[in-house]
N, C-alpha and C positions, 0 to 999 in steps of 0.2 A: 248536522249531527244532533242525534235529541240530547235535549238540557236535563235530562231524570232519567231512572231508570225503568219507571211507569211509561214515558216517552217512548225508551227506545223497546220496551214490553209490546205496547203497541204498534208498533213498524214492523215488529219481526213477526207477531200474530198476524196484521192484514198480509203480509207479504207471504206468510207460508198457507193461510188458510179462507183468502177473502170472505172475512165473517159477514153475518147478515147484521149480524151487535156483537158489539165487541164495548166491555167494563172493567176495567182495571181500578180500582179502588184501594188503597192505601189505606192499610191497615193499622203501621206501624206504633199510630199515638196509640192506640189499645194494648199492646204491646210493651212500653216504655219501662224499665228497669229490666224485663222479664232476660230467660235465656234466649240469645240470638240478637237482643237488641245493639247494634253498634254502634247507636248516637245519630245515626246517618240523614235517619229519618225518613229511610226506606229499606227495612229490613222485613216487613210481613205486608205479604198483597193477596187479593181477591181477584179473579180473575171469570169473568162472565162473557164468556165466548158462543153464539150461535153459528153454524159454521154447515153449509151440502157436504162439506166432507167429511165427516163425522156419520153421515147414513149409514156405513157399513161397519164402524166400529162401535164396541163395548162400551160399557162406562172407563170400565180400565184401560183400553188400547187410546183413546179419546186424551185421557190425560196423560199417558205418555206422549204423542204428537205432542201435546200443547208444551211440556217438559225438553223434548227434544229441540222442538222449533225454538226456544229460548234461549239454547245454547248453554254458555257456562252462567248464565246470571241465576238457575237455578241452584242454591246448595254453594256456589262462591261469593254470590255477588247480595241474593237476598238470602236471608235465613228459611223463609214458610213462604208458600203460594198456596192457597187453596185455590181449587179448579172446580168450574160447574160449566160443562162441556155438554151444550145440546143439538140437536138439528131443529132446520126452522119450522114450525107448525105448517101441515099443507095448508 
């Protein structure tokens, strides 16, 4: 079972989208007093995803998958995820 939330970020990203790179970055110290902060120490992430399935969607359809694949940790579990969702250079 992953020991963070960044951990199990990452499990649920390869497992729904076998990335080519996959970056999950921990935002939260930038963040600290602000709104959403919950002491946690992981309440705002960055999310750097390369992914072949991503070829046929949008930018916008792109970060819904990645939102979706997440489950409830988006909006319950962290406050902010920024997403930059690409396909791999041929």
């Amino acid at each position: 079972m992953p020991a963070t939330i960044a951990e199990e970020m990452h499990d649920l990203l390869e497992q729904a989208f076998a990335p080519t790179r996959l970056a999950i970055i921990n935002d939260s110290a930038k963040h600290h007093g602000h709104m959403g902060d919950d002491g946690s120490g992981e309440s705002h992430f960055t999310i750097e995803i390369e992914a072949v399935a991503f070829a046929t969607m949008n930018r916008l359809a792109r970060q819904r998958a990645v939102i979706a694949a997440l489950g409830d940790i988006v909006g319950k579990r962290v406050h902010a995820v920024a997403i930059k969702a690409s396909v791999p250079a041929a």
